[in-house]
MOPAC internal coordinates of N, CA, C and O (Angstrom, degrees):
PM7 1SCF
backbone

  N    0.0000 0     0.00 0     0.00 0    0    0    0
  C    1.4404 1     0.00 0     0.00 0    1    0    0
  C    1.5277 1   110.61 1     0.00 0    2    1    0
  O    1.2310 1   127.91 1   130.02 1    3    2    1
  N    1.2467 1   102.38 1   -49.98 1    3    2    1
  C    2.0030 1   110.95 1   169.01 1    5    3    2
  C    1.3659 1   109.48 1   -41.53 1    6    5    3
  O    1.2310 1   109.97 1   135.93 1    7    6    5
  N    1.2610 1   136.43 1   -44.07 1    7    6    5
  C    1.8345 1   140.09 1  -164.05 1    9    7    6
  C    1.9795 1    96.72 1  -100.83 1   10    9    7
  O    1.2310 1   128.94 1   153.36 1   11   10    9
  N    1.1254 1   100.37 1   -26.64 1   11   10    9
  C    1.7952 1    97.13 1   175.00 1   13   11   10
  C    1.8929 1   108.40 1   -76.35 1   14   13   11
  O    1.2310 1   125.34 1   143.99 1   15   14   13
  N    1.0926 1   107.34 1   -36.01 1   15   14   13
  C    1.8789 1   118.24 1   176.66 1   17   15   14
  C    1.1554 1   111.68 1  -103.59 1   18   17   15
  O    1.2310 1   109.22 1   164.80 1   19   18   17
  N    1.2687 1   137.80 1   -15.20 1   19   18   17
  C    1.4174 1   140.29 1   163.68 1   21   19   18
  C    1.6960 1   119.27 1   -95.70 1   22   21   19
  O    1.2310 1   114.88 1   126.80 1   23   22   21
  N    0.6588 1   127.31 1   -53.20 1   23   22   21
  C    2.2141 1   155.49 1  -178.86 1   25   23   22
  C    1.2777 1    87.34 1   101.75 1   26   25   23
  O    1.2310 1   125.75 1    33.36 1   27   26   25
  N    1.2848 1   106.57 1  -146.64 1   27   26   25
  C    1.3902 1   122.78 1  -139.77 1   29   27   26
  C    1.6003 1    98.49 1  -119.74 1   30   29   27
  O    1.2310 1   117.55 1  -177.89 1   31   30   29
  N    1.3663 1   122.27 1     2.11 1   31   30   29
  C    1.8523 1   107.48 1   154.09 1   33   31   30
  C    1.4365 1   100.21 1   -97.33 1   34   33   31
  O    1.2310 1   115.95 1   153.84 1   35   34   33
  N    1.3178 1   125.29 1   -26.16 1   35   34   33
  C    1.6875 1   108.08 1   173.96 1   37   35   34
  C    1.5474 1   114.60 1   -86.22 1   38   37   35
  O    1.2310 1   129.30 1   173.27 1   39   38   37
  N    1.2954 1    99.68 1    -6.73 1   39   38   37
  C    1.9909 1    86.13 1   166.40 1   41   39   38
  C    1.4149 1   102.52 1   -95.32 1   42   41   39
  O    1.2310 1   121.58 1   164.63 1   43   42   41
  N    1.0527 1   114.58 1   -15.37 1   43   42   41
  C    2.1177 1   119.62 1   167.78 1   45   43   42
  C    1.1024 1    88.56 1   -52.07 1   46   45   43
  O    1.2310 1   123.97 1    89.34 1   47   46   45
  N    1.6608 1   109.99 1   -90.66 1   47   46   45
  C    1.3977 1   106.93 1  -173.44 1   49   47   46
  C    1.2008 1   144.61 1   -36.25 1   50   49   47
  O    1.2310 1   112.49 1   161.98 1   51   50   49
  N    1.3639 1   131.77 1   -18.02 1   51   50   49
  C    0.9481 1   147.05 1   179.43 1   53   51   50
  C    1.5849 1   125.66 1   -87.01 1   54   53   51
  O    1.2310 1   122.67 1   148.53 1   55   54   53
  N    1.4502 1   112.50 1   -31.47 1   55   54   53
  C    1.4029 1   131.49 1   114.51 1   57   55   54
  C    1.3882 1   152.57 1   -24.79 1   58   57   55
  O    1.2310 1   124.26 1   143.79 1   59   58   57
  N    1.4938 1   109.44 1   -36.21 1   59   58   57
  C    0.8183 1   132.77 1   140.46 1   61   59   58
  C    1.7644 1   140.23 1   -57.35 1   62   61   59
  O    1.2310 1   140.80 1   113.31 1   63   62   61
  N    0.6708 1    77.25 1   -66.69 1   63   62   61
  C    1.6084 1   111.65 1   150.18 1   65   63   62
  C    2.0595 1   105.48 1   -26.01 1   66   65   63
  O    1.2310 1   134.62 1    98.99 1   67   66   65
  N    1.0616 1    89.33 1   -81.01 1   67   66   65
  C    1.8506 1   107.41 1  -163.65 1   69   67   66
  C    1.6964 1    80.92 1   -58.42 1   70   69   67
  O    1.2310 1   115.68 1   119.42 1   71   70   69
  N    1.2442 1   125.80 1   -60.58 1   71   70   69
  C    1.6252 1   134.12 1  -157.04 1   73   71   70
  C    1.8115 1    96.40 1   -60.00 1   74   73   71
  O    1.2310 1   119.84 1   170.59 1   75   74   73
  N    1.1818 1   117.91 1    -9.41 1   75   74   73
  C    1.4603 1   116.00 1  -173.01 1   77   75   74
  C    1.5021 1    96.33 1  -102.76 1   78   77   75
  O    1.2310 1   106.60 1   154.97 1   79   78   77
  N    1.0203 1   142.52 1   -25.03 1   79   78   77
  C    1.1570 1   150.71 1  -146.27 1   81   79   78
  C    1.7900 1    90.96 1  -109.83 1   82   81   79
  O    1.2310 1   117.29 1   125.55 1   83   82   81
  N    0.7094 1   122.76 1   -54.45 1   83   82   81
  C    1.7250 1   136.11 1   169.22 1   85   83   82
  C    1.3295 1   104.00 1   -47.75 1   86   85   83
  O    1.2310 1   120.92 1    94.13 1   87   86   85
  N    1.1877 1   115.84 1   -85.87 1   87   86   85
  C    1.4100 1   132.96 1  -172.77 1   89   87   86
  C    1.4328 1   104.37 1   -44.64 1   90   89   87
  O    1.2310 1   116.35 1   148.55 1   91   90   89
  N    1.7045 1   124.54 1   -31.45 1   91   90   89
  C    1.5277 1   124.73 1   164.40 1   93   91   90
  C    1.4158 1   124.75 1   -59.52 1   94   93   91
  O    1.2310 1   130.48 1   137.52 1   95   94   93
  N    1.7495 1    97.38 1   -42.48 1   95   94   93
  C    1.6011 1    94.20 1   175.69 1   97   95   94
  C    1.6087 1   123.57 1   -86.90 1   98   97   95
  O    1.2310 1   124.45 1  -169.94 1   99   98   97
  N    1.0869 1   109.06 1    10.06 1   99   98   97
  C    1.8411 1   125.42 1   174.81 1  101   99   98
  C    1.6664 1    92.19 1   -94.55 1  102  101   99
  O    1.2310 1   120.24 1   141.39 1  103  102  101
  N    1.2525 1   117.14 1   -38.61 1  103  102  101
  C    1.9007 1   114.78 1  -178.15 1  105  103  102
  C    1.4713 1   110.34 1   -72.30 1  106  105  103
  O    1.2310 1   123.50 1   151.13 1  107  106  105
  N    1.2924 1   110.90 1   -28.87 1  107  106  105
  C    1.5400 1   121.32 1   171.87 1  109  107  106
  C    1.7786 1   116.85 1   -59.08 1  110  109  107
  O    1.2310 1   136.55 1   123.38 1  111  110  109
  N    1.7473 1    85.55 1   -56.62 1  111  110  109
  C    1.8528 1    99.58 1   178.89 1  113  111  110
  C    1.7491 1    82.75 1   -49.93 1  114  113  111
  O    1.2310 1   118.37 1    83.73 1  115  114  113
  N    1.4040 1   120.71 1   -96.27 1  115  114  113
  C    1.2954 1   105.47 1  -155.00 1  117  115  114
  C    1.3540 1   150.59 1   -20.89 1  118  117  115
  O    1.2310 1   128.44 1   142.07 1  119  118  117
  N    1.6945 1   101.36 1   -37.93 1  119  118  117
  C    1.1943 1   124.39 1  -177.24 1  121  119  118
  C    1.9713 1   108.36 1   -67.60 1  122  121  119
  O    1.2310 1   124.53 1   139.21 1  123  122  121
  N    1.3338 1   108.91 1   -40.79 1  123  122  121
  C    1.6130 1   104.24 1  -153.61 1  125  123  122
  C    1.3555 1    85.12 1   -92.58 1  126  125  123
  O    1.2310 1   134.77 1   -28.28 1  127  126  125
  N    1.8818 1    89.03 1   151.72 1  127  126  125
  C    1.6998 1   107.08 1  -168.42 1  129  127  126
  C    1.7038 1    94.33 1   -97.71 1  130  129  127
  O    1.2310 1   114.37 1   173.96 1  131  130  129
  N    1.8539 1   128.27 1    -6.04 1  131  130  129
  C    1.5052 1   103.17 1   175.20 1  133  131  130
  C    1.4767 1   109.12 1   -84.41 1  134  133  131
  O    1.2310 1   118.70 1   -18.42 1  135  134  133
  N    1.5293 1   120.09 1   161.58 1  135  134  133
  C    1.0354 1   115.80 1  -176.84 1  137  135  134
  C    1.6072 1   126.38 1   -75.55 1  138  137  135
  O    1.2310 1   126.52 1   139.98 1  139  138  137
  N    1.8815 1   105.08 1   -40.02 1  139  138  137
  C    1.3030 1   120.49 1   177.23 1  141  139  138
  C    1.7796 1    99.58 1   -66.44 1  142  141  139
  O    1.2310 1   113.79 1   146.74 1  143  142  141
  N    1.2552 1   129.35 1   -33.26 1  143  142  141
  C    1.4166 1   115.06 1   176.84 1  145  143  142
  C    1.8302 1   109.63 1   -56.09 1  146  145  143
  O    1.2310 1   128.50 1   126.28 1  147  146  145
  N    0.9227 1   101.23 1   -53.72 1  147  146  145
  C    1.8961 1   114.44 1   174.53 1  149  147  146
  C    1.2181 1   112.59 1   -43.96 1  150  149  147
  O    1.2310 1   123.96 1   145.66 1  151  150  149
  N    1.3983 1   110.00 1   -34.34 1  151  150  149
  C    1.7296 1   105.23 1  -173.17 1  153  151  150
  C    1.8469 1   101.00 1   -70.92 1  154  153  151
  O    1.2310 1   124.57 1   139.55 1  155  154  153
  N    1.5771 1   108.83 1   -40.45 1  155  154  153
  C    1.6766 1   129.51 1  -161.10 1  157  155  154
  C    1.5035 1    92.71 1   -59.29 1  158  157  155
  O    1.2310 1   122.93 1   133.31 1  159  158  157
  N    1.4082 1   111.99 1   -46.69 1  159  158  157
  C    1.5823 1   124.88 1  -151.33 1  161  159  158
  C    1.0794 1    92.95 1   -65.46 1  162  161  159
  O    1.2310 1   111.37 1   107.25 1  163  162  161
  N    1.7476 1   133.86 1   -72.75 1  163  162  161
  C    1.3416 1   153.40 1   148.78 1  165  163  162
  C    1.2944 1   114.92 1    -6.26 1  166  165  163
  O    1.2310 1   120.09 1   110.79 1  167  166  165
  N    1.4264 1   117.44 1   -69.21 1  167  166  165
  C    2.0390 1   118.79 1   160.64 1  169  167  166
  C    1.4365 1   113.39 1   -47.44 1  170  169  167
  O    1.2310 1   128.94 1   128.51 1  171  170  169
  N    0.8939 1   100.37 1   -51.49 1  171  170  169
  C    1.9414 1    88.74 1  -162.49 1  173  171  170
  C    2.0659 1    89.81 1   -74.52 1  174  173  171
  O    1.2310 1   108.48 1   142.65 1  175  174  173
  N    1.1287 1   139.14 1   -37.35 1  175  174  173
  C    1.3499 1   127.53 1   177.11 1  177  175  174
  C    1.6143 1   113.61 1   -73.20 1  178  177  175
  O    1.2310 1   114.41 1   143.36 1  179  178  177
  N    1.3709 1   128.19 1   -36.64 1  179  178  177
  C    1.5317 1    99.65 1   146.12 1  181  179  178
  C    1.4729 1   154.40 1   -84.90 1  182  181  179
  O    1.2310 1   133.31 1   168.93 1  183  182  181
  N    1.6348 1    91.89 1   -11.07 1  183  182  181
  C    1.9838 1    98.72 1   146.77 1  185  183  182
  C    1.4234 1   108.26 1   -72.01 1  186  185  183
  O    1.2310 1   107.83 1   176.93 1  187  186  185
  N    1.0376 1   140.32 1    -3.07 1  187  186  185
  C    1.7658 1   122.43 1   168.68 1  189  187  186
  C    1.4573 1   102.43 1   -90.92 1  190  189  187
  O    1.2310 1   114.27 1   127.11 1  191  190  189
  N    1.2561 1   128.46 1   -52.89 1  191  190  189
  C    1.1986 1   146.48 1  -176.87 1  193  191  190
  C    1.6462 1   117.65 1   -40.21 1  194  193  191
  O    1.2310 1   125.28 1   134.61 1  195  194  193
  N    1.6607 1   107.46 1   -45.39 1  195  194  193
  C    1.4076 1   121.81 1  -179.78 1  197  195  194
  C    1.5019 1   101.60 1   -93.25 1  198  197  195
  O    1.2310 1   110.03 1   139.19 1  199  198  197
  N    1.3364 1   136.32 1   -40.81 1  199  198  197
  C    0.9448 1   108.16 1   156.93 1  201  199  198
  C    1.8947 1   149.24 1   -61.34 1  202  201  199
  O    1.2310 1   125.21 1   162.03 1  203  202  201
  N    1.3502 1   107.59 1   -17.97 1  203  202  201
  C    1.0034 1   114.34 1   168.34 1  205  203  202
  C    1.6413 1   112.52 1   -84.48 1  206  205  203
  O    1.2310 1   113.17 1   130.06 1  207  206  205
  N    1.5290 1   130.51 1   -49.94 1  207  206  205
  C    1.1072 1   117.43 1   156.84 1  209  207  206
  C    2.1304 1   131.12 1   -25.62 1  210  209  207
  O    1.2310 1   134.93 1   124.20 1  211  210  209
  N    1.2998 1    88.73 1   -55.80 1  211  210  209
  C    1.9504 1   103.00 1   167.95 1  213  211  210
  C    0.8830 1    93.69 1   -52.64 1  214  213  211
  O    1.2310 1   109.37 1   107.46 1  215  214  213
  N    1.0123 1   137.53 1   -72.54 1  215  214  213
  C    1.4521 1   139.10 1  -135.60 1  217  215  214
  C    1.8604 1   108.61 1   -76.14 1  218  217  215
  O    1.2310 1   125.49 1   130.91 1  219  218  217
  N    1.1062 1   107.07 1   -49.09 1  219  218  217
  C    1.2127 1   125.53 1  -174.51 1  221  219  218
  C    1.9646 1   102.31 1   -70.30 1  222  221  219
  O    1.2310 1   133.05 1   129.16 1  223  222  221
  N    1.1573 1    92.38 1   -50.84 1  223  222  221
  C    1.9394 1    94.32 1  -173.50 1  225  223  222
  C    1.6456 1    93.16 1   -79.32 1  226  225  223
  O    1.2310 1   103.56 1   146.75 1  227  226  225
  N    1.3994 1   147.86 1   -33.25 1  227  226  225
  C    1.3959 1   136.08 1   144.17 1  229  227  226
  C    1.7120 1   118.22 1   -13.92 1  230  229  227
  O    1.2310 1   127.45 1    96.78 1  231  230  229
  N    1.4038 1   103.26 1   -83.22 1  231  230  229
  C    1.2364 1   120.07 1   171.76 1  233  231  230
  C    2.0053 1   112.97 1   -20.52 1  234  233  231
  O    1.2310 1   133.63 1   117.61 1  235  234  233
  N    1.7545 1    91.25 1   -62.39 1  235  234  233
  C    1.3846 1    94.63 1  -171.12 1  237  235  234
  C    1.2759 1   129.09 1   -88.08 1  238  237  235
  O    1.2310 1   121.07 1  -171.92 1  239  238  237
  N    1.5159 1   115.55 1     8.08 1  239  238  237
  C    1.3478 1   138.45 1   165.08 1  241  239  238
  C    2.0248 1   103.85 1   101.44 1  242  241  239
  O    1.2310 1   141.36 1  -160.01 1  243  242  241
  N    1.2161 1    76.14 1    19.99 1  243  242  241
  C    2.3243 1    65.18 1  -170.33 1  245  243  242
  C    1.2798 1   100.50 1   -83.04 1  246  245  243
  O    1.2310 1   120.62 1   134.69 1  247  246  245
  N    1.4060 1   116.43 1   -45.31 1  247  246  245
  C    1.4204 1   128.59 1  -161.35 1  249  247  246
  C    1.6597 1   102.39 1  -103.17 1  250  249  247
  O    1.2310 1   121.80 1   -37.53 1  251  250  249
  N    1.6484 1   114.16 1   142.47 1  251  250  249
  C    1.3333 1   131.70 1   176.44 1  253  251  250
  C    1.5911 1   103.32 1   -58.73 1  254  253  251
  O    1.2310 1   130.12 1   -36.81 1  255  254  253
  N    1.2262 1    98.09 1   143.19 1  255  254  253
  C    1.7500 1   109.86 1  -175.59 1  257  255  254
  C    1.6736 1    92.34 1   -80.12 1  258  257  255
  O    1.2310 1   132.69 1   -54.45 1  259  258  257
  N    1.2710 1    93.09 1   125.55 1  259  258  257
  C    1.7908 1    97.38 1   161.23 1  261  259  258
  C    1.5283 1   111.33 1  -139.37 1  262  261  259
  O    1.2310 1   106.78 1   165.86 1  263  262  261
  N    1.2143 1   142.21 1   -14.14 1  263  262  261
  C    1.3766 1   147.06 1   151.38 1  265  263  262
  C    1.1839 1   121.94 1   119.33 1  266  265  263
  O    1.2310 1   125.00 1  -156.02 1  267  266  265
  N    1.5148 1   108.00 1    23.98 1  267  266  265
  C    1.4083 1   130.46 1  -178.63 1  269  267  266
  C    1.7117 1   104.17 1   -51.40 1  270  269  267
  O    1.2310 1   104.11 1   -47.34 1  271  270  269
  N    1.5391 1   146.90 1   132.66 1  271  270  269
  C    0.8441 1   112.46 1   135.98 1  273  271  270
  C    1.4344 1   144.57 1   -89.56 1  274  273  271
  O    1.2310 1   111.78 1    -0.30 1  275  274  273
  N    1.2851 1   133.09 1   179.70 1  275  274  273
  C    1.4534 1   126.23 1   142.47 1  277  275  274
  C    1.4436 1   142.94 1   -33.92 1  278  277  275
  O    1.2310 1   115.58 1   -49.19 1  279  278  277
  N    1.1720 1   126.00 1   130.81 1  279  278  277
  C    1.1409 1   119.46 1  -151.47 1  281  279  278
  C    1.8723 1   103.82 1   -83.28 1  282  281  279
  O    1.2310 1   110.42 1   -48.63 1  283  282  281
  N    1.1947 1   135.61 1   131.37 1  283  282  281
  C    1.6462 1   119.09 1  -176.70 1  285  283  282
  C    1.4062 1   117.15 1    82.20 1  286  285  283
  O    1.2310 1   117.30 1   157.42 1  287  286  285
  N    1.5635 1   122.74 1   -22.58 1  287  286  285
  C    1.0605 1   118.27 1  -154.90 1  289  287  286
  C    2.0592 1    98.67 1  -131.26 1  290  289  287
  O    1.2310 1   116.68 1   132.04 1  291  290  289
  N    1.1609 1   123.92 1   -47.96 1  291  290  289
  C    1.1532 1   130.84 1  -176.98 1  293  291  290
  C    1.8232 1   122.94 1   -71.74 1  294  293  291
  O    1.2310 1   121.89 1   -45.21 1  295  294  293
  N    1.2323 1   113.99 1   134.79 1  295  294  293
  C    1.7944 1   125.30 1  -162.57 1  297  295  294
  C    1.7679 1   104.28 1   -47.09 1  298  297  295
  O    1.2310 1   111.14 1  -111.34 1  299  298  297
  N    0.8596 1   134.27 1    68.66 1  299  298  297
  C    2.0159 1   111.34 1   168.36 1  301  299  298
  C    1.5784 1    90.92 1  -149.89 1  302  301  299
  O    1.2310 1   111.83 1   -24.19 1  303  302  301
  N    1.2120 1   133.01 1   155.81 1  303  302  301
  C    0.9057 1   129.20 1  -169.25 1  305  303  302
  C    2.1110 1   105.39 1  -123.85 1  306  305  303
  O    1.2310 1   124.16 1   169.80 1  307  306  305
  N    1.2446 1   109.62 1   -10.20 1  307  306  305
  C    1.3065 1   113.28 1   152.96 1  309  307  306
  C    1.5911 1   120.20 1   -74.56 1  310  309  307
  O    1.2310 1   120.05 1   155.26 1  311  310  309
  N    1.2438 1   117.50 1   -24.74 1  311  310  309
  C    1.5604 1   122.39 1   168.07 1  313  311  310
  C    1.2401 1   105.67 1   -68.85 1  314  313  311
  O    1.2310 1   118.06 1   131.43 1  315  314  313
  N    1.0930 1   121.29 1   -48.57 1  315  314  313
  C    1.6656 1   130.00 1  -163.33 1  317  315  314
  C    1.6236 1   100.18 1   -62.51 1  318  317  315
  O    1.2310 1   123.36 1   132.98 1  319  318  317
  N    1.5146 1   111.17 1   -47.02 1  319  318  317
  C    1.2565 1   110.55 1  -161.71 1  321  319  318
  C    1.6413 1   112.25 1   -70.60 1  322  321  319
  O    1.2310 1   132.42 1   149.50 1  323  322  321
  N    1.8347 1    93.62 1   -30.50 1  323  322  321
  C    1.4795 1    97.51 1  -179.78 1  325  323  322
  C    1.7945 1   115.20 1   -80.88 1  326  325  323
  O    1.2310 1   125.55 1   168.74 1  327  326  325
  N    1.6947 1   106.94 1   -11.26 1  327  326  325
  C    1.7325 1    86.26 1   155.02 1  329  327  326
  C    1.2141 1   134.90 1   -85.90 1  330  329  327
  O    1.2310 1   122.98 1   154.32 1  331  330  329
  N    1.2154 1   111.89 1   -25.68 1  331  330  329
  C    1.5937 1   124.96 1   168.18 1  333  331  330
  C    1.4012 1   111.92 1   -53.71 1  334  333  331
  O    1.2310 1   113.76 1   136.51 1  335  334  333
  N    1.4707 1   129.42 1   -43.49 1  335  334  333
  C    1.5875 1   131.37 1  -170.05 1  337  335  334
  C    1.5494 1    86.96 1   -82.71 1  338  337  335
  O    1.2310 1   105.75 1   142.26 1  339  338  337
  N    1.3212 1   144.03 1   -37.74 1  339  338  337
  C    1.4953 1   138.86 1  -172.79 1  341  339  338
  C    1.9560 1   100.83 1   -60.06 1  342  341  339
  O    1.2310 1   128.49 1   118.70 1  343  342  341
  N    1.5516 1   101.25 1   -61.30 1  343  342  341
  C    1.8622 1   103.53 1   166.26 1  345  343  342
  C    1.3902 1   109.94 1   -47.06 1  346  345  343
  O    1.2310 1   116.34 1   136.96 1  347  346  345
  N    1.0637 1   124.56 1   -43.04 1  347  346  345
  C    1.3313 1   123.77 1  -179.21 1  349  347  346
  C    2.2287 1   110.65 1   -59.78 1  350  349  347
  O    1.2310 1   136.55 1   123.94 1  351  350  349
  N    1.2157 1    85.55 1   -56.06 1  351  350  349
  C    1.5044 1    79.27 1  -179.31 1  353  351  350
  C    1.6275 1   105.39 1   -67.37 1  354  353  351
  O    1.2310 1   110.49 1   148.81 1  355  354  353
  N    1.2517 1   135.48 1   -31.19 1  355  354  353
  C    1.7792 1   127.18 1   159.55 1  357  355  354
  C    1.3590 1    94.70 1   -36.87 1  358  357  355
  O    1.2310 1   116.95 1   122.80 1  359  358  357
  N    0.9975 1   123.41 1   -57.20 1  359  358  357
  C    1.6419 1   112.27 1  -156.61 1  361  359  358
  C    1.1814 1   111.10 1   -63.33 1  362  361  359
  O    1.2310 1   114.24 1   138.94 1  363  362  361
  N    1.6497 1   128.52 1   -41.06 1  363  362  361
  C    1.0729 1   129.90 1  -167.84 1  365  363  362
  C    1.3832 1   111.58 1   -68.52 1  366  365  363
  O    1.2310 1   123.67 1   140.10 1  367  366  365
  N    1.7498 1   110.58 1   -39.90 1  367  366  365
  C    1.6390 1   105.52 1  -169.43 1  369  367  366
  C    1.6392 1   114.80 1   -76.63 1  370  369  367
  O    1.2310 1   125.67 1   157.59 1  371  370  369
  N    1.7119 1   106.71 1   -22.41 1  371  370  369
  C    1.3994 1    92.24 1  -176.68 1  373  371  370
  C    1.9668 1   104.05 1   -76.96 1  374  373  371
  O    1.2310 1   108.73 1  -147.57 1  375  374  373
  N    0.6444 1   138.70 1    32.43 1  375  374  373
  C    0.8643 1   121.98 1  -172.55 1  377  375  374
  C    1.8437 1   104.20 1  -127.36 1  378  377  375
  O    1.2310 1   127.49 1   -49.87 1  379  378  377
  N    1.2677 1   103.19 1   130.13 1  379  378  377
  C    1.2132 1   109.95 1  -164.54 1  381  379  378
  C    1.7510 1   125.94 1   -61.37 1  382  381  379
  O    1.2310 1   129.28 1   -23.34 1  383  382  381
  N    1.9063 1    99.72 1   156.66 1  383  382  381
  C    1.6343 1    91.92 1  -164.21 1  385  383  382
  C    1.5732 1   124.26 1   -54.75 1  386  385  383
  O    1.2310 1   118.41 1   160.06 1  387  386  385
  N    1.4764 1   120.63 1   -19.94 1  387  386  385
  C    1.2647 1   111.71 1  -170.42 1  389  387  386
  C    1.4152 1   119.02 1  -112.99 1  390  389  387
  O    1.2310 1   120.94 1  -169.44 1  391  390  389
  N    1.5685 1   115.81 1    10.56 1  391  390  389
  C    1.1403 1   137.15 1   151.66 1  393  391  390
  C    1.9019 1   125.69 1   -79.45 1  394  393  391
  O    1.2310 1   126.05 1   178.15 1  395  394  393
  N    2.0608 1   105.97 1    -1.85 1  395  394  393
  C    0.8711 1   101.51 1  -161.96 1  397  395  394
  C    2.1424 1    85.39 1  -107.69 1  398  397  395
  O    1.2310 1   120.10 1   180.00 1  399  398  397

């Protein structure tokens, strides 16, 4: 629906977009010195990652439809909540141990 109301530089972008958001929470894993934060940082960037991949190769016929949505962008509002609480836990791990 994003590339049908946007074309095809705002479904780039929008793509873009998710891949920045990923690539943030892999900069996070790196950054924090606890270990269990690294594992969180690492989880929540390849549950974004696989879901946007599905979702995206869905769309374009590569990948089997299973009803994954997009992360930020797709209708359910229990998805939504569970990416926002996933950003939420980024926030928590980069942030250092004696500030926590």
């Amino acid at each position: 629906m994003a590339g049908e109301e946007l074309g095809f530089w705002g479904a780039g972008g929008l793509v873009l977009l998710l891949g920045f958001v990923i690539v943030r929470a892999l900069w996070v894993a790196l950054r924090t010195g606890d270990p269990f934060a690294r594992l969180v940082a690492v989880g929540v960037a390849c549950w974004l990652a696989f879901q946007t991949f599905q979702n995206v190769g869905m769309n374009l016929g590569l990948m089997p439809v299973t009803g994954l949505p997009l992360p930020y962008v797709s209708y359910g509002g229990s998805s939504m909540f569970a990416c926002w609480l996933a950003v939420g836990l980024l926030a928590i791990a980069q942030l250092d141990p004696i500030r926590r």
